[in-house]
Every structure is written in C-alpha cells, then in structure tokens.
N, C-alpha and C positions, 0 to 999 in steps of 0.2 A: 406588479413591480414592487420592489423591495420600497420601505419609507427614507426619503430624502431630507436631510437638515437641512437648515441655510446654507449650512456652511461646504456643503457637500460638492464637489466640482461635478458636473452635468454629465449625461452618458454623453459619447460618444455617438453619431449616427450609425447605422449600422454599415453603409458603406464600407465606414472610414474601418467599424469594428473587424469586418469580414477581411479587409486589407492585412489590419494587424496581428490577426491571427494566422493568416497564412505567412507572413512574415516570421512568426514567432515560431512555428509549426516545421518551419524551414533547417532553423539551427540547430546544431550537431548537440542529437542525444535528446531531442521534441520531437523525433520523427514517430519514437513510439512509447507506450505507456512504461509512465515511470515506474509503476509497480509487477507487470506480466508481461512485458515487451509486447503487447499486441501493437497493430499498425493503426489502433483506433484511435486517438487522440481527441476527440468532440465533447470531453470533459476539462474543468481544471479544477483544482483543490486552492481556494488563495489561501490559504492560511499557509502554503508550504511552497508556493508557487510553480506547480508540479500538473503538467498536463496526463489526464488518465483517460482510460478507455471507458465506458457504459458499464459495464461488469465489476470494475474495480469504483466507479463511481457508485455504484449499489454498494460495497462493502463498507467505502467512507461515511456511508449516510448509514450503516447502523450502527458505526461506533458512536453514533448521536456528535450534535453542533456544539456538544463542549470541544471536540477533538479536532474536529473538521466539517468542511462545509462545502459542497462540490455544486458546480454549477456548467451548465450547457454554454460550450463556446460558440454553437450557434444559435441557440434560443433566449438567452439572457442577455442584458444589458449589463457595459462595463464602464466605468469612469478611466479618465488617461491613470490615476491614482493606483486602478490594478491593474493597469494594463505595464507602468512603468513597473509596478512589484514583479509579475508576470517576467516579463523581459529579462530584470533583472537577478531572476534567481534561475527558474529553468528547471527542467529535470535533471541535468548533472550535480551544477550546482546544491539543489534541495536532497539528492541522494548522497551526495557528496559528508551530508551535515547529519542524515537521518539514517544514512547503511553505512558509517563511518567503520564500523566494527561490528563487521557482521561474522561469527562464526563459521569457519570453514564450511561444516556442515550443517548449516541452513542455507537451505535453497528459497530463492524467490517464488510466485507461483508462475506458473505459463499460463498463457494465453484459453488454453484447454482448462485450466485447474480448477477442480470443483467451488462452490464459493467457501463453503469450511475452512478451505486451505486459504483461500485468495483472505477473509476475513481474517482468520490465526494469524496470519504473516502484519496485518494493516495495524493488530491489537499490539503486538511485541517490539512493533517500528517506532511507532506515533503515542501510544497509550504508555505502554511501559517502559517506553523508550529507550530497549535494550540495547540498540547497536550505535547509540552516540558517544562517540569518544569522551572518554573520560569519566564514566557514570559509572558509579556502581551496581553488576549487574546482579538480577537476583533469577532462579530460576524462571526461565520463560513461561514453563508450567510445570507448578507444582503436581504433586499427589493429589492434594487436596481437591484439583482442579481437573482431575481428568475424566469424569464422570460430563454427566449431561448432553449438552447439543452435540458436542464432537462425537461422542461416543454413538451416538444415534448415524452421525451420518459415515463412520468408516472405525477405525479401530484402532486404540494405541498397543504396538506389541516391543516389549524389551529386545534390543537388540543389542548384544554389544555394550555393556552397561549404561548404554542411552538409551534414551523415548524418542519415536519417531513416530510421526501420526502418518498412518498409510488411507487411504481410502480407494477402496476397489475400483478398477477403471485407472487411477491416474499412476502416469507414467513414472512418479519417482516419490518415494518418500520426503516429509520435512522432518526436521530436527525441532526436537520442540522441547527439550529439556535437557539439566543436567544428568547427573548420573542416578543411578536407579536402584533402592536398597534391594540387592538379594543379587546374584549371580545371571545373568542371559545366555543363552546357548546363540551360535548360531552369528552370522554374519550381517554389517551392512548393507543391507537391499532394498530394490523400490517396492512399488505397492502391487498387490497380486495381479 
C-alpha cells in the first residue's frame, strides 16, 4: 500500500470502492477505454482522470511516473479525494482537454493495435502534448527520431508527403509526422 500522511483522508472500504466504480464505470463515455475504446475499463490513470484498459495501462507505465501513473480499479486502494477527481473529470471530459486537437489524420489505436502504436499515440497526447488546444505544435516525429524501437517493430514509409508508421498485421496506419523532405509516390493506405 502506497505511504499515508496524517493528513491524507483514509481509503475507502472496499465495498464502498467496488460500488463506486461501478457507478463511475456506468457514465456516458466510462464504458470504454479512453485511449483504444476497448470494453476493459479495470485501470485508471489519476493524473488525467481517465479510465483504461490493462494494454493501455502497460503503455502509461513506460512513459514512466513523471507523466502518469495508472492503478487497478479492482486491486488498489482509493481515498474519496480520487474518487471525487475520478468522477469529476471522466474519460470525455480528460479527452476533451488532452485530444482537443487531434489532426484529421491521426488515428487513435484500437483495441487490437500493436503496443508501438498504443505507446506512439500515449507519447504525442500526454508527453508532447500535441493535441491540446492552443499549443504550439512541433513535429510528432521528427527525422531525427524515426530510427530505433519503432523501426524494429514495423516501418515508417512516405506516403503522400506525410509519415505514417504502419506495422504489419494492423488494420490502418497512424499519422505520425509532418511533411517529409523529398517527394512520395503513391497514396494514403493502411498497414500491409
């Protein structure tokens, strides 16, 4: 169990907690994960007050606990403190302020999408925090940047004077950059 100050308001029993989740779990746009619309909801992120699925709770916890910090809505312990943040923000809410301005063409991941993608998508939301209204944005990813893990697990190919990171198996490319120095042959498509 995580360490308690004095001043910290006490958990919750867990009766009371499993009530409130189902409660919370109920309201329009909690039914499924805020980030892959899966129907698994048994995670929450409080820092964003944003219920996720097990898959997308694995991607939060390798952007590391400066960004986020996700915890089991069945297995953890919660004070009324986030249960009231919880409530009060939601998954429309927290998408509302965090996919404010999301480019046409970036797609969210699905429920299937490999983690590459599911993590890509979590890094340019919350990290670089491309799609909050009013921000300066800068390339999602640069040149610089397109080398390494992504490149191991599927392939960035110019399409269309954009980068779109495909990876074999899933259903549709994302969008993952500006424009691209040199000319692309060839149309917007999903992944092979």
């Amino acid at each position: 169990a995580p360490m308690r100050g004095p001043s910290s308001p006490p958990f919750l029993s867990k009766l009371e907690q499993q009530r409130r989740w189902t409660a919370i779990k109920q309201k329009p746009g909690n039914e499924s994960c805020a980030e892959c619309g899966s129907r698994d909801t048994s995670w929450v992120v409080l820092e964003y007050g944003a219920l996720i699925c097990i898959r997308c709770a694995g991607a939060h916890r390798a952007l590391g606990t400066h960004i986020s910090k996700v915890r089991s809505t069945e297995l953890d312990e919660f004070n009324e403190d986030e249960f009231a943040w919880v409530e009060a923000m939601g998954n429309s809410k927290s998408n509302g302020v965090w996919e404010a301005e999301v480019p046409a063409c970036m797609h969210r991941p699905l429920p299937q999408s490999p983690d590459c993608i599911r993590r890509r998508w979590l890094r340019v939301k919350y990290e670089e925090q491309q799609f909050v209204a009013g921000t300066q944005h800068q390339p999602a990813l640069p040149d610089l940047r397109a080398g390494g893990w992504l490149q191991k697990q599927g392939s960035l190919r110019p399409v269309w004077r954009r980068r779109y990171f495909c990876v074999r198996g899933a259903p549709r490319a994302s969008y993952t950059g500006e424009s691209e120095s040199g000319r692309a042959s060839g149309r917007a498509r999903g992944a092979d």
